[in-house]
C-alpha positions in Angstrom: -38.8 15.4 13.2 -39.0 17.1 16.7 -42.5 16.6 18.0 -42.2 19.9 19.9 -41.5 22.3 16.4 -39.1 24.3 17.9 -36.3 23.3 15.8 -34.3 19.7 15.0 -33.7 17.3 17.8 -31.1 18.2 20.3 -28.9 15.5 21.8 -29.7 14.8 25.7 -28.2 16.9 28.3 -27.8 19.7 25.8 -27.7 23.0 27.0 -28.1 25.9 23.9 -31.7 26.3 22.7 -32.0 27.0 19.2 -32.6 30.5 18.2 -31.6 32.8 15.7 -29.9 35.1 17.6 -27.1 32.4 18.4 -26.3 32.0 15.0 -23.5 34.5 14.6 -21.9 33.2 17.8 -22.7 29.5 16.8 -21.0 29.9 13.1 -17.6 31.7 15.0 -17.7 28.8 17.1 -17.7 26.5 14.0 -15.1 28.4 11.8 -13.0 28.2 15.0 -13.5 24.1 15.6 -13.6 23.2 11.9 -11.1 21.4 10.3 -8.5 23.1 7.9 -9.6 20.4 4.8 -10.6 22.3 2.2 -12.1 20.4 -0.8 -11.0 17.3 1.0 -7.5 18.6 1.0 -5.4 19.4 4.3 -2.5 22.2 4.1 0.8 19.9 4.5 2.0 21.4 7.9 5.3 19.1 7.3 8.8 20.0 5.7 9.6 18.0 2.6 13.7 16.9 2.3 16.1 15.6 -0.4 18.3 13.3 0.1 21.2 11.0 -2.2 23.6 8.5 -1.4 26.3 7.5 -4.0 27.7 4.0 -3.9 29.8 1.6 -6.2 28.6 -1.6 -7.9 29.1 -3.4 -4.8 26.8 -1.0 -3.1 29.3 0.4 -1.0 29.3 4.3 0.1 31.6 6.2 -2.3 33.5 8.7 -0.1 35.3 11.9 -0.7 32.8 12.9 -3.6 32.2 16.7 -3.5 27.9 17.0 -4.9 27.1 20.5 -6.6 23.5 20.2 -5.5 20.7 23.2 -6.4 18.0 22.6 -4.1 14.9 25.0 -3.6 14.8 26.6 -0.3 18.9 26.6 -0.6 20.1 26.8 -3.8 23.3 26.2 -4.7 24.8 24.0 -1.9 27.9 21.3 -1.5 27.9 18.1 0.5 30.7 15.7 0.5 29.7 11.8 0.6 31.1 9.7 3.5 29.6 6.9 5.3 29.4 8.6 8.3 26.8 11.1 6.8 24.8 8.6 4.5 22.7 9.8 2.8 23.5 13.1 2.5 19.9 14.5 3.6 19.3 17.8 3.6 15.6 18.6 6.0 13.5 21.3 6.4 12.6 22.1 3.1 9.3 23.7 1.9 6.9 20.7 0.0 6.9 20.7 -3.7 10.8 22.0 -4.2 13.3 20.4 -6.1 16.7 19.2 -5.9 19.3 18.6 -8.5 22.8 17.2 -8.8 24.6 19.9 -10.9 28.1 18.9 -11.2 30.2 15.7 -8.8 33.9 16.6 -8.1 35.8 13.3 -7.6 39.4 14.9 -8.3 41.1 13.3 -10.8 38.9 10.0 -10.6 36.5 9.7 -13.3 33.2 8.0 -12.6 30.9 6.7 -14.6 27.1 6.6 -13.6 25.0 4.2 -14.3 21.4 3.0 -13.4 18.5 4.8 -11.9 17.7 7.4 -8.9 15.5 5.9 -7.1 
């Protein structure tokens, strides 16, 4: 409680007096400061990315494999494995996308896939 009545207590060395022809110009100032959380949420400035790396029991890079990938932002899009580009990564992309593995070309070589994406 503010012993004077003119309003809540200000902190020392303040300088604006309360008054409610401020309050237009206060509120601007506020949208202006504020935070961009809205409902305790803030907008994801960042870029989301997909990445996969295919390697052999041993976990060793599997090179020369040709991905058929379908990723948002992209979509339909090739990358060859090697292990000079693993993972194959691909940045930049807007949050909440998706990527998929449509199709591997291996040549002649059959592969068989087993276990999880992780």
């Amino acid at each position: 409680m503010n012993p004077g009545g003119d309003g809540p207590p200000q902190p020392q060395g303040a300088k604006v007096e309360p008054s409610v022809s401020k309050l237009g110009e206060m509120n601007q100032s506020a949208a202006e400061n504020a935070s961009a959380e809205v409902k305790g949420v803030l907008p994801c400035e960042k870029k989301s990315w997909f990445a996969i790396r295919v390697v052999d029991a041993k976990d060793t890079v599997v090179e020369g494999l040709t991905l058929k990938l379908n990723v948002t932002d992209l979509g339909d899009n090739d990358r060859i494995t090697s292990k000079g580009v693993d993972p194959i990564r691909i940045e930049g992309l807007a949050p909440g996308g998706k990527g998929e593995v449509k199709f591997i070309d291996c040549g002649e070589v059959v592969w068989e896939a087993i276990g999880d994406i992780t």
